[in-house]
Backbone as ProteinMPNN parsed JSONL, in Angstrom:
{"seq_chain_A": "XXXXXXXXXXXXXXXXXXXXXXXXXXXXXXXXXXXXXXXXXXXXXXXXXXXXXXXXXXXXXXXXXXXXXXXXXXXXXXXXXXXXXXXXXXXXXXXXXXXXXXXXXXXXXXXXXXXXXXXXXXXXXXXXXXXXXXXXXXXXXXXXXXXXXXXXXX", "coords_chain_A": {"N_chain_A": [[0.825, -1.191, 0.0], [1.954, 1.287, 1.325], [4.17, 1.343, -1.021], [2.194, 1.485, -3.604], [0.937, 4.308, -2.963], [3.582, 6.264, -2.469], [3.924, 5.578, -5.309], [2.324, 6.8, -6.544], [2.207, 9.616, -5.509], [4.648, 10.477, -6.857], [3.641, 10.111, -9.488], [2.104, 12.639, -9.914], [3.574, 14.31, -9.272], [5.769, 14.683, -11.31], [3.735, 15.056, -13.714], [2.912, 17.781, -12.793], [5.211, 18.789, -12.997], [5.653, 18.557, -15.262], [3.954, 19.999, -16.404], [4.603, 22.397, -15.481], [6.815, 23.575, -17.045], [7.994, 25.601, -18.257], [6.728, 26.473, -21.634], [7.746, 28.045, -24.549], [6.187, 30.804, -26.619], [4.753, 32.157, -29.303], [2.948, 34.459, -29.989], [1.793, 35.53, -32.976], [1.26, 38.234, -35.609], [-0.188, 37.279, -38.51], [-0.349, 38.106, -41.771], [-3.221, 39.616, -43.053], [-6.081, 39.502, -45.003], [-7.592, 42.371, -45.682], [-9.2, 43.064, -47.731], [-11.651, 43.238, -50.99], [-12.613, 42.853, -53.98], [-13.855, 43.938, -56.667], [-13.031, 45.943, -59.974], [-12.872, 48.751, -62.74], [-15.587, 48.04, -63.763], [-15.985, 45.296, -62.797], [-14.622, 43.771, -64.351], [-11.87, 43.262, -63.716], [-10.123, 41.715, -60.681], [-9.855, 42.099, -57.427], [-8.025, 41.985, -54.314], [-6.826, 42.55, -51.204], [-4.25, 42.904, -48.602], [-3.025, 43.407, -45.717], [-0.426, 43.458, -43.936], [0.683, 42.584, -40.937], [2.496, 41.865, -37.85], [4.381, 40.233, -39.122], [7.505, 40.232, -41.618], [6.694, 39.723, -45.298], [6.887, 37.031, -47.289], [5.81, 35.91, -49.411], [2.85, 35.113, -51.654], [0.433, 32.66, -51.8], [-2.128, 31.881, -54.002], [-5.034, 30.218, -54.796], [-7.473, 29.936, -56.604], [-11.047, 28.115, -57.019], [-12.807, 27.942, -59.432], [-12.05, 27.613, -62.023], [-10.893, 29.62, -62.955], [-9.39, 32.14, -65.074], [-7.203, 34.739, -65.99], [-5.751, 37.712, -67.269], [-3.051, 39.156, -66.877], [-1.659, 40.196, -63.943], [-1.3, 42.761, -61.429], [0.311, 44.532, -59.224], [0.467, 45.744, -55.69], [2.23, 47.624, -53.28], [1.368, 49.452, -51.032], [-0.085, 50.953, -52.759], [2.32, 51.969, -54.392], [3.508, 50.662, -57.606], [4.499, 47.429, -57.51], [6.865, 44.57, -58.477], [7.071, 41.41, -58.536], [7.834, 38.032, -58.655], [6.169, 36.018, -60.253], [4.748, 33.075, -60.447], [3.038, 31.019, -62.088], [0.057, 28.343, -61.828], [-2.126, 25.291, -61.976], [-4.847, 26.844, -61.562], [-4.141, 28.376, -59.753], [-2.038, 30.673, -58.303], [1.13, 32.188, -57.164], [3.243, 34.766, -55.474], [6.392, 35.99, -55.237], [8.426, 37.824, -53.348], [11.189, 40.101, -53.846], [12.37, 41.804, -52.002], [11.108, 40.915, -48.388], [8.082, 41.943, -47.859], [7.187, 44.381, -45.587], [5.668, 44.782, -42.228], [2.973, 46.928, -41.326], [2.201, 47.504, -44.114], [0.302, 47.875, -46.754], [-0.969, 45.374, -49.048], [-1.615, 45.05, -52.611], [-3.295, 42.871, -55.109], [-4.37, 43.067, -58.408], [-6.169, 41.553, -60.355], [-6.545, 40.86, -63.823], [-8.342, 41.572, -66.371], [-10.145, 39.463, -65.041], [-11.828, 36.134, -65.497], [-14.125, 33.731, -65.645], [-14.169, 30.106, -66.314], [-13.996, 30.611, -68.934], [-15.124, 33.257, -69.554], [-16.512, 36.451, -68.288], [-18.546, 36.758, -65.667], [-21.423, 37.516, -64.464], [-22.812, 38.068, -61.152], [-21.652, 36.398, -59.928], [-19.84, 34.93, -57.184], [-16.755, 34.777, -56.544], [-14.14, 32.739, -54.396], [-11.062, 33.195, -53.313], [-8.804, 31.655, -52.38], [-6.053, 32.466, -49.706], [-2.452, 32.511, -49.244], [0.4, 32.821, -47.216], [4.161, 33.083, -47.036], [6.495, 33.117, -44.319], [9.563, 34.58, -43.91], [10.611, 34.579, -41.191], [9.54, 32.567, -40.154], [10.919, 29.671, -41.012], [10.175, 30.162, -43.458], [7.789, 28.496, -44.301], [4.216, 27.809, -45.354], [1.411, 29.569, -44.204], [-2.153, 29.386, -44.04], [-3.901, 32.079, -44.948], [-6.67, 32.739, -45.382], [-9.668, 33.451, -47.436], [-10.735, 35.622, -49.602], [-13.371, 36.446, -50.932], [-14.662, 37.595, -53.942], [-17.352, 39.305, -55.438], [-18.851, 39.599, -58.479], [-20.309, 42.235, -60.153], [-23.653, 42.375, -60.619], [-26.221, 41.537, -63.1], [-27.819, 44.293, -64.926]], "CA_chain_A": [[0.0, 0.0, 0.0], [2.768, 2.693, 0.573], [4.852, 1.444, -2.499], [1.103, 2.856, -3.966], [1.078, 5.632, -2.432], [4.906, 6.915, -3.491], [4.123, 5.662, -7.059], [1.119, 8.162, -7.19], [3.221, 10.88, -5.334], [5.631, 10.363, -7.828], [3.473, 10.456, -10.711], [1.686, 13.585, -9.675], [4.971, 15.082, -9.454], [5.828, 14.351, -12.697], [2.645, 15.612, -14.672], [2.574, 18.551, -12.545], [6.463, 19.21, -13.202], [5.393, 18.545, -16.866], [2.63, 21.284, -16.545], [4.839, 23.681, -15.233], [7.76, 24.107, -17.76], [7.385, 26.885, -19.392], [6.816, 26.323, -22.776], [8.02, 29.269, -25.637], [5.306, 30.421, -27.858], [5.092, 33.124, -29.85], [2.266, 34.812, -30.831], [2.553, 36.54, -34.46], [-0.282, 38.452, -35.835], [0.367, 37.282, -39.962], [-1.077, 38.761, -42.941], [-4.872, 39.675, -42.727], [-6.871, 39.455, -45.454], [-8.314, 43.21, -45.657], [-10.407, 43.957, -48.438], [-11.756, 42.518, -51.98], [-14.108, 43.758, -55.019], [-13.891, 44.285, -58.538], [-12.155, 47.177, -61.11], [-13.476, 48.508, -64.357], [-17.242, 47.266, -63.535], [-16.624, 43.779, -62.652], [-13.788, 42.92, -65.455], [-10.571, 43.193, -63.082], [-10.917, 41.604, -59.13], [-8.746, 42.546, -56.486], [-8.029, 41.788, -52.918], [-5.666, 43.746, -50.322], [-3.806, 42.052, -47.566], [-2.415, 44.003, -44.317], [0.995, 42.785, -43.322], [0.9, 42.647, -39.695], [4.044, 41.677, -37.274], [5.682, 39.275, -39.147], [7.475, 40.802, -42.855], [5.869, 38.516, -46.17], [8.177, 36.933, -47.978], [5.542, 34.912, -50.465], [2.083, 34.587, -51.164], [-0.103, 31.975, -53.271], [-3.204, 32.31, -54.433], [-5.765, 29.423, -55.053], [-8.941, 29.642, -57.16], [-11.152, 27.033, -57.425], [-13.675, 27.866, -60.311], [-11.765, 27.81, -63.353], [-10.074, 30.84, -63.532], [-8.399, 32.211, -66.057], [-6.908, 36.052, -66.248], [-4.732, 37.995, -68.062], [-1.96, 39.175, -65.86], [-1.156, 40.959, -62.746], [-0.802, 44.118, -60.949], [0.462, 44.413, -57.855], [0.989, 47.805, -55.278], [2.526, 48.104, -51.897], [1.037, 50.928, -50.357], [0.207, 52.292, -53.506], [3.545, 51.671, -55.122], [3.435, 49.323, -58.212], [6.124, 46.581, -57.384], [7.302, 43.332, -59.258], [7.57, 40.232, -57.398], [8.471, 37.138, -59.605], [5.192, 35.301, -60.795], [4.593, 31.671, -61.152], [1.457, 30.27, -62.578], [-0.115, 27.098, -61.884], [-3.331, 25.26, -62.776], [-6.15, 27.013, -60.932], [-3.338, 29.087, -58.935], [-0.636, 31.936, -58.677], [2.283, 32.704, -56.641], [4.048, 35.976, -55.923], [7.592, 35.957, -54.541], [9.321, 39.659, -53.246], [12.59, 39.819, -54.384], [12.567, 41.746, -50.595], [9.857, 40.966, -47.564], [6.908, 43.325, -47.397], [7.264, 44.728, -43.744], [4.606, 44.861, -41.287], [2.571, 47.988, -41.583], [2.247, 47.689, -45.452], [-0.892, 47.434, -47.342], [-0.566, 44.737, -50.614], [-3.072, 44.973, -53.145], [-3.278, 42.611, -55.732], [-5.318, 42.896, -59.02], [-6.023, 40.224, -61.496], [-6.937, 41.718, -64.957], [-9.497, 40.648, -66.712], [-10.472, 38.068, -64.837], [-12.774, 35.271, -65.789], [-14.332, 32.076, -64.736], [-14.798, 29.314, -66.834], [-14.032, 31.533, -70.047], [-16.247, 34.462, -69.45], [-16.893, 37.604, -66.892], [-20.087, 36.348, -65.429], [-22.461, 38.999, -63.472], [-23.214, 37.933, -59.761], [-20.742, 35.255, -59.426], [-18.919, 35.201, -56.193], [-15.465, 33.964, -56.705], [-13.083, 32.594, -53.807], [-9.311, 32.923, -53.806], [-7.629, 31.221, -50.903], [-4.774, 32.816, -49.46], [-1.491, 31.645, -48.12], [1.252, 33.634, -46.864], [5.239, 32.431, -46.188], [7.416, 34.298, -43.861], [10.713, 34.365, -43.641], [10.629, 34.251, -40.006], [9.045, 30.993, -39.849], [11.432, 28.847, -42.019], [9.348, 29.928, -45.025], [6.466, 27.681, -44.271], [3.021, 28.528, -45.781], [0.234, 30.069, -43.594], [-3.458, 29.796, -44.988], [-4.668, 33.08, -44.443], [-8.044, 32.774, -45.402], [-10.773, 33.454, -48.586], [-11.183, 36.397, -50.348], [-14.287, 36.239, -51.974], [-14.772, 38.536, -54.832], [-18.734, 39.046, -56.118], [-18.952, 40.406, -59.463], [-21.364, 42.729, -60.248], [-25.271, 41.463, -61.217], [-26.242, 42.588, -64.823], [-28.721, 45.562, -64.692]], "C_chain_A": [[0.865, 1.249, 0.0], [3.283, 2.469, -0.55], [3.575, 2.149, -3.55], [0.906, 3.868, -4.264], [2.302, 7.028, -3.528], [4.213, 6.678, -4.803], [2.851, 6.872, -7.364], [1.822, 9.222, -6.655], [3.854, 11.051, -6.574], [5.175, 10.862, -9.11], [2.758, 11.665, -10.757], [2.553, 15.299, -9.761], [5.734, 15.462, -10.646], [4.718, 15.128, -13.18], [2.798, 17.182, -13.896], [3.875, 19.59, -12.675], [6.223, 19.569, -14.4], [4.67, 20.219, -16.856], [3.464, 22.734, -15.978], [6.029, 24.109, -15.985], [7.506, 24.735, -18.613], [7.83, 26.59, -20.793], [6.907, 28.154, -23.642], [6.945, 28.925, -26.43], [5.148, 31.793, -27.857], [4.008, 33.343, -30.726], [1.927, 35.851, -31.93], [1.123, 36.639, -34.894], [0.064, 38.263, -37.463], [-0.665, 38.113, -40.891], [-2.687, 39.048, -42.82], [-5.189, 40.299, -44.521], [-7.932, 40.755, -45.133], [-9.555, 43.661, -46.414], [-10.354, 43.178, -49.682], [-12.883, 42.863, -52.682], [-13.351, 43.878, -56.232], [-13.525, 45.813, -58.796], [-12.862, 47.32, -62.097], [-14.804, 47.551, -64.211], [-16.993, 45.8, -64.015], [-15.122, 43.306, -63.041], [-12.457, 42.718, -64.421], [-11.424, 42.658, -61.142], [-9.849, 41.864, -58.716], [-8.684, 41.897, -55.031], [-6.716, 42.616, -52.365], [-5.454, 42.77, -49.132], [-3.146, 43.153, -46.402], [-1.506, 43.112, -43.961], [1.129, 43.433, -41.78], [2.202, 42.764, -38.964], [4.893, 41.246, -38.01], [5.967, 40.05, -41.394], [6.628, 39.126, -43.675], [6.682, 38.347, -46.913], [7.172, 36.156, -49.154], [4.03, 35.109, -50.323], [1.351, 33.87, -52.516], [-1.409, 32.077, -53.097], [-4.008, 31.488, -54.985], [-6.773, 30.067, -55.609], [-9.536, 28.525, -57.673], [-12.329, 26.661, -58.564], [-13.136, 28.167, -61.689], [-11.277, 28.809, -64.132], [-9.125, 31.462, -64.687], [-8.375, 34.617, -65.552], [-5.765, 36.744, -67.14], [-3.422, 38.171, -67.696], [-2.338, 39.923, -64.169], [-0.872, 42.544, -62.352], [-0.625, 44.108, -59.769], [1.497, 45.562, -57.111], [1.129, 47.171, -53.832], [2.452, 49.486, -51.825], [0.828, 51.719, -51.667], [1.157, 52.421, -54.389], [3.144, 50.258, -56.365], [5.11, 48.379, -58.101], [5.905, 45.425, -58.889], [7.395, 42.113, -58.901], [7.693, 39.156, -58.875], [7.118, 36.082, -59.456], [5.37, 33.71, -61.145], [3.124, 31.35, -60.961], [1.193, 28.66, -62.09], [-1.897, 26.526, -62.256], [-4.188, 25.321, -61.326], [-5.329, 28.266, -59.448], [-2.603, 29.737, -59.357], [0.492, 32.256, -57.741], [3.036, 33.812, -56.493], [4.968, 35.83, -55.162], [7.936, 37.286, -54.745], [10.806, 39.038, -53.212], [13.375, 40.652, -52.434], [11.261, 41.641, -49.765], [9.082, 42.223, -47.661], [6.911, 43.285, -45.842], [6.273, 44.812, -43.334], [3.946, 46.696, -41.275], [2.35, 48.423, -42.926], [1.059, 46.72, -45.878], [-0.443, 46.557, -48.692], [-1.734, 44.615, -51.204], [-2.859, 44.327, -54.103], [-4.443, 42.492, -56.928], [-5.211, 42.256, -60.1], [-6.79, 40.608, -62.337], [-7.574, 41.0, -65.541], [-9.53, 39.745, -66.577], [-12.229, 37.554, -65.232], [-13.169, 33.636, -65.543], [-15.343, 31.367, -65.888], [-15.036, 30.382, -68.529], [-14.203, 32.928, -70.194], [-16.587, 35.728, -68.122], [-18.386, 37.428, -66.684], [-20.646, 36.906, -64.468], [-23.006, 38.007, -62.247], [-22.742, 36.986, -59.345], [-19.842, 35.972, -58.236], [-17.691, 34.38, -56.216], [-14.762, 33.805, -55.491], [-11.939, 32.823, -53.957], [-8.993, 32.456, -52.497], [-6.158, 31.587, -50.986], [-3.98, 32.383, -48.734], [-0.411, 32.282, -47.795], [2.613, 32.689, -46.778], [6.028, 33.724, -45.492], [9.053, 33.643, -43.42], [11.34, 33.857, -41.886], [10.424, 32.923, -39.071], [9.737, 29.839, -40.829], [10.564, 28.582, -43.238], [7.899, 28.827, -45.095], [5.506, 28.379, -44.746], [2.159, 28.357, -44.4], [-1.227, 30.148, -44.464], [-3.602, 30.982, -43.984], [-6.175, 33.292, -44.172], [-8.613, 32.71, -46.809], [-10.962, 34.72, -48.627], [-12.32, 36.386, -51.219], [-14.972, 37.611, -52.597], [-16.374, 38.419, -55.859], [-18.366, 39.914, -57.514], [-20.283, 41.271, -59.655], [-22.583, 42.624, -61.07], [-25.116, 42.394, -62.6], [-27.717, 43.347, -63.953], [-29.801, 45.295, -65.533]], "O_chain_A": [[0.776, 2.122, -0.864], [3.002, 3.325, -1.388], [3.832, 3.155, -4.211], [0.726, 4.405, -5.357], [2.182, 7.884, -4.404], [3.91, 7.696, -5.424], [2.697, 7.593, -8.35], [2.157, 9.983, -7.562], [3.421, 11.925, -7.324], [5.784, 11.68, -9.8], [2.677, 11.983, -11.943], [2.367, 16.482, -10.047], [6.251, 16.568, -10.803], [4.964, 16.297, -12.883], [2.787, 18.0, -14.816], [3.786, 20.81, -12.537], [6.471, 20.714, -14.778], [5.071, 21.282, -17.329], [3.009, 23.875, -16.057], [6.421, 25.202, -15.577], [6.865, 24.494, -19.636], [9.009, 26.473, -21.128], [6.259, 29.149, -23.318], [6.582, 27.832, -26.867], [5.295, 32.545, -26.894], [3.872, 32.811, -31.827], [1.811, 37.034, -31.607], [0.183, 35.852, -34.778], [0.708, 39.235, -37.859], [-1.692, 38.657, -40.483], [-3.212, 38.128, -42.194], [-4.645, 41.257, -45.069], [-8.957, 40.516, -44.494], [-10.529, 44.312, -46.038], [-9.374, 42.449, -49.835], [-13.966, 43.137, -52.165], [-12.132, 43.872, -56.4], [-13.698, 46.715, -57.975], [-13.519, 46.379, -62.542], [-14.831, 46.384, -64.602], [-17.426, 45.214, -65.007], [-14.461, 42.604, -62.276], [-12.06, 41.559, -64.546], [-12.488, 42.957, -60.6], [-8.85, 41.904, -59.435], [-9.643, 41.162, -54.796], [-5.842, 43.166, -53.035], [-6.316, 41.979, -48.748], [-2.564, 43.93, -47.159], [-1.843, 41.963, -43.673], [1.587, 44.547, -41.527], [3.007, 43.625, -39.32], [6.071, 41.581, -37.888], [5.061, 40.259, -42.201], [6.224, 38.077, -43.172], [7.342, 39.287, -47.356], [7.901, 35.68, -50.025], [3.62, 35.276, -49.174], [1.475, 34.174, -53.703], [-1.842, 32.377, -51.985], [-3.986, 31.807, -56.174], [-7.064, 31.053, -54.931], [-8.987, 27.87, -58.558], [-12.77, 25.52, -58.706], [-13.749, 28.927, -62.44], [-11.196, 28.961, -65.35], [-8.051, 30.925, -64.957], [-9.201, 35.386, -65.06], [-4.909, 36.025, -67.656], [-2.588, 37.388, -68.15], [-3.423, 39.953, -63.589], [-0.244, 43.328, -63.063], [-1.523, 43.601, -59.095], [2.566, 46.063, -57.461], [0.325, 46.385, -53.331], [3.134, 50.387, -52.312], [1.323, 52.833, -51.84], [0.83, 53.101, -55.361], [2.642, 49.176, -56.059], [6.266, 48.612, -58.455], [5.156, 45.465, -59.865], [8.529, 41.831, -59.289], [7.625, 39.623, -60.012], [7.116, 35.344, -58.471], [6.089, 33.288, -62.05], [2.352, 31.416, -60.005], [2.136, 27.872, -62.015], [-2.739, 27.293, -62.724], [-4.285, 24.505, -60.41], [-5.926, 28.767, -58.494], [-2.273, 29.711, -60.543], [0.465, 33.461, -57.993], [3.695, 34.02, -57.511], [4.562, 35.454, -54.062], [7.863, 37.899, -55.81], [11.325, 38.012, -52.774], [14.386, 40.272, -51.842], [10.272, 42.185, -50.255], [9.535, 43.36, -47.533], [6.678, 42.33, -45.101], [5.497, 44.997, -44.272], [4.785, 47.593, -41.202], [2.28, 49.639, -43.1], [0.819, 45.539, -45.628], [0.437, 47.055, -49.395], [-2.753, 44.2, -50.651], [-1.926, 44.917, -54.648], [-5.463, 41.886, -56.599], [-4.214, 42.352, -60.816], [-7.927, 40.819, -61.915], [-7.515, 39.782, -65.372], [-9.177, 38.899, -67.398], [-13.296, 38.167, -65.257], [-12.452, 32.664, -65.31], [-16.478, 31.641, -66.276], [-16.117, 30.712, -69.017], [-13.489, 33.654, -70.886], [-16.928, 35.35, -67.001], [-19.262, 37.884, -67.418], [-20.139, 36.645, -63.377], [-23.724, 37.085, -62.634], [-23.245, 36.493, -58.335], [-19.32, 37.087, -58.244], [-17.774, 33.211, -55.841], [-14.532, 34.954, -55.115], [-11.623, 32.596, -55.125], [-9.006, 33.255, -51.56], [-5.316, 31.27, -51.826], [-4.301, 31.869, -47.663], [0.011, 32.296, -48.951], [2.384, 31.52, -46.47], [6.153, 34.875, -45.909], [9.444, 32.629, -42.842], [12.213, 33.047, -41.573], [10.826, 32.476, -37.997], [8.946, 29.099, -41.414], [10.271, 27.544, -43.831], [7.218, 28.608, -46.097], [5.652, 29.6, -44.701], [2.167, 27.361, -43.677], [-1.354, 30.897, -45.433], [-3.494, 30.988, -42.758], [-6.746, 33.787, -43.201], [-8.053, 31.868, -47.511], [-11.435, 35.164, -47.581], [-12.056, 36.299, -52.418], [-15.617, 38.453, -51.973], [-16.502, 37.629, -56.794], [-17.584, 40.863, -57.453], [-21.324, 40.796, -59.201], [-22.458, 42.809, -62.28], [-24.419, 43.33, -62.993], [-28.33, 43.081, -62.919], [-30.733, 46.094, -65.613]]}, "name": "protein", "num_of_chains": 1, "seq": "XXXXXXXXXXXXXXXXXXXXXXXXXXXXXXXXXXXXXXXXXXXXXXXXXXXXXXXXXXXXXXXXXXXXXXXXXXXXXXXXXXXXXXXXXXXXXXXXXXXXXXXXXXXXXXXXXXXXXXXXXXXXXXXXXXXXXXXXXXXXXXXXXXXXXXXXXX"}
């Protein structure tokens, strides 16, 4: 009955040793997903991202209705930059040649875009966003969904 005893002392001791080592954790506020709507009545969509704490070293860009567009435009703060483009099927990629810092608006707009061939009036399009930061050994972050309505016909 004491050998019992001790072994539950013991293990109480233990879990409660466990429970008290301070674990490191680090909470980072990443990219936010600010804003999203259409250009040129409907034909161009956009979305804007807020770079929080951590700089952005990457972000990709999912759609899952058949997208097609022409190219790219893309502004920090307002500024038109360049980042290095890769395409993929139903997706996009932008790499900064340097991080976007924290406190910097990114707006990206996708030029005549179209779904499934065509600019189609009251469609709400998704884009899923994903962020990498340099800070985090480049790993991707989903950010979230942008969803971009086009505007109804009249």
């Amino acid at each position: 009955m004491k050998k019992l005893f001790m072994n539950g002392l013991v293990t109480v001791a233990m879990v409660s040793g466990i429970c008290a080592i301070p674990v490191e954790t680090r909470a980072s506020s990443a990219t936010v997903v600010s804003e999203a709507g259409v250009l040129r009545n409907g034909q161009d969509h956009f979305f804007e991202v807020s770079v929080q704490a951590d700089p952005l070293q990457r972000l990709r860009v999912q759609c899952v209705t058949f997208h097609e567009l022409d190219g790219l435009s893309v502004f920090v703060d307002g500024v038109q930059v360049e980042p290095k483009e890769d395409f993929g099927f139903e997706e996009f990629a932008l790499t900064f040649a340097e991080p976007i810092p924290s406190g910097k608006t990114l707006r990206v707009v996708m030029l005549n875009s179209r779904v499934q061939g065509q600019v189609l009036k009251g469609l709400a399009v998704p884009y899923r966003i994903f962020a990498n930061y340099p800070n985090f050994s480049n790993d991707e972050f989903p950010l979230g969904t942008a969803v971009v309505r086009s505007p109804a016909k009249r």
